[in-house]
N, C-alpha and C positions, 0 to 999 in steps of 0.2 A: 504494500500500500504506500501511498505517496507520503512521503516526509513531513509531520507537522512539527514545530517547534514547541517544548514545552512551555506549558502555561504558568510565567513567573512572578504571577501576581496573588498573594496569598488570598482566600478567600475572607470576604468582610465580615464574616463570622465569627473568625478565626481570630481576626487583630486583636480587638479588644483583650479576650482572653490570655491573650501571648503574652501582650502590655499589662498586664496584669501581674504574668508572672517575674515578668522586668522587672517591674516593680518592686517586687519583690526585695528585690537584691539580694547580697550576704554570697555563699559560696553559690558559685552553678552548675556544680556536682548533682547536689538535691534536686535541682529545677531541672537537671536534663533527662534524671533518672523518671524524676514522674512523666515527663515524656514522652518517654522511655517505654515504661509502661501502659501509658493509657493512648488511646489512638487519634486523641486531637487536643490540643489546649483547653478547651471546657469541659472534655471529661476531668482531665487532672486541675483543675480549678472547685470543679465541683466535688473531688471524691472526696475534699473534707477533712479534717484538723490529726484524725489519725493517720489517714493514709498518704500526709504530709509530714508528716511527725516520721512516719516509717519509713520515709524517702530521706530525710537524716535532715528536715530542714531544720533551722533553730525557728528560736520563740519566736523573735523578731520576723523572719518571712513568712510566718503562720500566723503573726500576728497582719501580717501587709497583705499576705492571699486573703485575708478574709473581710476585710475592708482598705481596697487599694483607695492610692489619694486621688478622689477625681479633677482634682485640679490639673495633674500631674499627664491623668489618663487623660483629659479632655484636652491637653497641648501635644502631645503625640498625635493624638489620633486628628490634629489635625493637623499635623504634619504630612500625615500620612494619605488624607484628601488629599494634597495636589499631586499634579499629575508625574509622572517617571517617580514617586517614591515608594519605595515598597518595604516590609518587612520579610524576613527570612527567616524561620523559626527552625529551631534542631531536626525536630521530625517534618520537613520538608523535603521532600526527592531531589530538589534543587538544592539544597543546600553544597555547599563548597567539598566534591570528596576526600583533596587535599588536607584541608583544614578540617574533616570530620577526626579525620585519624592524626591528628597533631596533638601535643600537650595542651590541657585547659582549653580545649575550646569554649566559644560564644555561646550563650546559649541562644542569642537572634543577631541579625545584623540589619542596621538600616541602611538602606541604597539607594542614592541619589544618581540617576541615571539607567545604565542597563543592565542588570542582574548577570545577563549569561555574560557578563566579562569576567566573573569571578570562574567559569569554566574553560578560559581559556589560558595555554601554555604562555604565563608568566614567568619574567626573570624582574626582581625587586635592585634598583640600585641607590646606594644610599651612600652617605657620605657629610662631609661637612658640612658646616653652617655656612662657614668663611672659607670654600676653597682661593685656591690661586688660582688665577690666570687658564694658566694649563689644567687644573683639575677642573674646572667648570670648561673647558672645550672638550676633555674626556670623556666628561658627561655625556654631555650634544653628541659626540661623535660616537660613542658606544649605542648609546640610547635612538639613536638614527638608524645605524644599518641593525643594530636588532631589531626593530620594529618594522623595518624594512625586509627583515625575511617572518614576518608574521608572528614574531613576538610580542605580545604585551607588554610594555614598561610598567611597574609598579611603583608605589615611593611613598613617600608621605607627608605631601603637601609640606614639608621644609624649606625653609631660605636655604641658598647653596644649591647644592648637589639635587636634591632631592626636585626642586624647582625646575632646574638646568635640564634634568631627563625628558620632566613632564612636557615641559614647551618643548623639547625637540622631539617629541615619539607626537604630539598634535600638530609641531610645524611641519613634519613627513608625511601628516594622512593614518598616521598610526596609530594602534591601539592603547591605551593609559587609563590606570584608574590608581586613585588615593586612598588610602587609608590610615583615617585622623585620628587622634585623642580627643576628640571636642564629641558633641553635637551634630548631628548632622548638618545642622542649619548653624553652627558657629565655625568663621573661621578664623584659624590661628598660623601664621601672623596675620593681624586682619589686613595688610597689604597683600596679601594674596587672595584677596574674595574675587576677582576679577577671574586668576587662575583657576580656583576653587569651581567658578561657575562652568569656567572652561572644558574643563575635567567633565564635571557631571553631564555637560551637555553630547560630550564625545566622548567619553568612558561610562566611569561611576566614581562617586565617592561612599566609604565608607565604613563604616562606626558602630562600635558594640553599645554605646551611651545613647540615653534616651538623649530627645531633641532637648536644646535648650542648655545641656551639660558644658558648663566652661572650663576652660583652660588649665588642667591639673598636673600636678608635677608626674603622680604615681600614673597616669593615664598613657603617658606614653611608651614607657618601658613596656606597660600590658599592651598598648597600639602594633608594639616592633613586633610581637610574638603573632599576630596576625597575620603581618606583611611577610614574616619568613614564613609561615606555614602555607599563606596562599601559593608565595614562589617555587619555581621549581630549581631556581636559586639566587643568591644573592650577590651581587655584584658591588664590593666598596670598594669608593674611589676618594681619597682622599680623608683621613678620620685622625683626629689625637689620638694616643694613647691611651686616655680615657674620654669615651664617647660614646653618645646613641649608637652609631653606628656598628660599633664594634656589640656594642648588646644584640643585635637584628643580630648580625655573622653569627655569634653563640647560641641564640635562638633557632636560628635556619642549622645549624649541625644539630642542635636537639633533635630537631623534629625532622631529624633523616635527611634533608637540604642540603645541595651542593652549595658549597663557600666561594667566591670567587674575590682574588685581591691585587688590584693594579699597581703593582710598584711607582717608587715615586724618587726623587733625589733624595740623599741621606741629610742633605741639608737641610730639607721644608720638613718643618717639624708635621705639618699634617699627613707627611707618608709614613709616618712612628706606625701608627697602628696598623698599616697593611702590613709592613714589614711583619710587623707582630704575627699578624694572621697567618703571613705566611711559613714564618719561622713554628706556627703551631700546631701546619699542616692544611691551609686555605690553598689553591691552587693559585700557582702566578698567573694572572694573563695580560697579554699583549695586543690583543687583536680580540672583536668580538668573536669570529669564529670557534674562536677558542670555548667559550660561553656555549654556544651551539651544540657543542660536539660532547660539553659534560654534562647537559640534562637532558641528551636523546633517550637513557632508561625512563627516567621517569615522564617523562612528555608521552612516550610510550606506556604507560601506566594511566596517563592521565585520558588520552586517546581511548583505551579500553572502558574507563568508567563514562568518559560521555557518550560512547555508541550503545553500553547499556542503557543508559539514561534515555536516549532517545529511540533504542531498540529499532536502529538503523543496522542490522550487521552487514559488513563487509567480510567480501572475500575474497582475497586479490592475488595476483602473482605475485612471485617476490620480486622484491627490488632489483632491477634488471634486466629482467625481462622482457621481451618484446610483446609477448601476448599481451591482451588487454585481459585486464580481470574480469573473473565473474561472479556479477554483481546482481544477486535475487531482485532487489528491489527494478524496477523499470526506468523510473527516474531517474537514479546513480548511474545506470546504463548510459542512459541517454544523456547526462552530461559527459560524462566518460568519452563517449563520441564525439562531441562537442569539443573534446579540451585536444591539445596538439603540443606539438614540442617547440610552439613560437608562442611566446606571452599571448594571453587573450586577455580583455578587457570584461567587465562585467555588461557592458551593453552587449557584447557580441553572444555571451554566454545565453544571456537574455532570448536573443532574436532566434541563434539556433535549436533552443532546447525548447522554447512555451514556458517554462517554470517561472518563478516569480523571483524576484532581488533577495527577498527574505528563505526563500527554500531554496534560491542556492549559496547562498552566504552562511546556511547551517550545514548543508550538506557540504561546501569544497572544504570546512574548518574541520568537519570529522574526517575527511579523505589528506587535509593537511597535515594533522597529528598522526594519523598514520605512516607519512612519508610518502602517499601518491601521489603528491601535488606541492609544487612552489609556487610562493606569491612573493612578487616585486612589484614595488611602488601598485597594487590593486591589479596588477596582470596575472592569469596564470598559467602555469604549462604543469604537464607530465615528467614525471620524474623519471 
């Protein structure tokens, strides 16, 4: 049957409940396990003071499931009226498969912009507040031809480094999304609300903190552990000896993450901490390809959970091969036949196949992570 994309907009039933358990706060152990267990957000709302108590909440979140603050719930949810913002609760299909299986995950996340960015093959680069010169061109220049062979840029809305990616994977046409310590509707530093909106409007932004949540110290240590676990690795370019940055790297090795570390002069005190990294066993790299070539396992990992997700299977020849794959669905066929070994544009994919911009812009991303397909500057060919 023909390809739908899934549907990543939680049900309006659903929110309230979810924001409820926000609410809640305290550990999200308790709150993910009743999840866990019961089969939507209002049953585990509803089952009530023991069998929250049994899920190991304290007093405190039993005291907040059972009268949330509506003040609280009524600025959420109306955050969550306008339009591109959605919430992502634990027991959602969509939810991020990466960051299911990472340390401490979220128990919901809010998302300004397009939800299915968080399924696709990211690499997170991070780095300084105050690069030099040259470490803010390394940015732009890494963060370009990555995005450029259909990587995601990640970051986190940072002055510096973090900034430097974002505008160059948006000044390429390329993919980027942020994830903040704030609110989804605050931005920090508020000189970047300009950026901030940029992002959402061509990526996504976003944030385990209800709307409204400002600027905290401890938010963003917990912010990094997101952004390495969505990544399929991390890329520091420029960091002190001690810094954000270098917390994200030890995060992303927690949670099974390639490390990746751009050496720098022994003079600029902010290449201390790559050295570091890689003296600890961060890979050197020189060249994004380099990047490329270390998270082809898991991009391959990642590939396999969105075809189930979408229950598109492919089945292809190997890499190689001159035969064309074969391919059950009729659709996959039919662009298959469609694609060539000279860049194709998306208007042309258009005219030859009948299909539409949004079913093949899901379909060539699953055929991408696979390895049957390159995309440059939006063209694409057969591999």
């Amino acid at each position: 049957m023909p390809f739908r994309a899934p549907d990543h907009t939680p049900a309006a039933d659903h929110s309230a409940t979810l924001l409820t358990l926000l609410l809640a706060g305290g550990p999200a152990l308790p709150l993910r396990g009743l999840l866990d267990r019961f089969e939507h957000p209002e049953a585990a709302v509803a089952a009530g003071i023991d069998a929250w108590r049994a899920a190991g909440c304290t007093a405190e979140q039993c005291g907040a499931l059972a009268h949330p603050d509506p003040a609280a719930l009524e600025g959420a949810q109306g955050w969550l009226a306008a339009p591109d913002h959605h919430l992502l609760g634990w027991g959602a299909p969509d939810y991020p498969p990466l960051l299911r299986d990472s340390p401490n995950p979220p128990l919901a996340l809010f998302i300004a912009g397009n939800p299915t960015q968080l399924w696709t093959p990211a690499i997170a680069i991070v780095g300084s507040r105050a690069p030099s010169s040259g470490g803010r061109d390394n940015a732009r220049d890494f963060a370009t031809e990555l995005a450029q062979n259909g990587l995601t840029i990640a970051s986190g809305l940072a002055a510096g480094i973090d900034a430097a990616a974002h505008r160059a994977a948006l000044g390429c046409g390329g993919a980027t999304y942020a994830v903040i310590g704030t609110g989804p509707d605050v931005t920090y530093p508020r000189h970047h609300r300009e950026l901030q909106a940029l992002v959402a409007a061509q990526g996504a932004v976003i944030s385990e903190y209800l709307p409204g949540t400002p600027p905290r110290s401890g938010h963003f240590p917990a912010r990094n552990r997101l952004l390495a676990a969505l990544a399929l690795g991390t890329v520091v370019i420029e960091a002190a000896e001690r810094s954000g940055a270098l917390i994200t790297a030890r995060l992303a090795a927690e949670a099974g993450r390639e490390v990746f570390a751009v050496p720098g002069s022994i003079h600029n005190p902010m290449a201390r901490g790559c050295h570091r990294l890689i003296r600890e066993g961060a890979t050197l790299v020189g060249r994004p390809a380099d990047i490329v070539e270390g998270v082809a396992n898991l991009a391959g990992e990642l590939a396999s959970a969105l075809q189930s997700r979408l229950q598109a299977p492919i089945s292809c020849a190997p890499v190689g091969s001159r035969l064309a794959p074969a391919l059950p669905d009729p659709d996959y066929q039919r662009l298959w036949n469609a694609l060539g070994f000279d860049p194709t544009g998306m208007d042309s994919l258009i005219e030859r196949t009948g299909l539409t911009a949004a079913s093949l812009s899901s379909m060539l991303l699953v055929m991408e992570l696979e390895g049957r397909v390159s995309s440059v500057h939006g063209r694409y060919t057969r591999n």
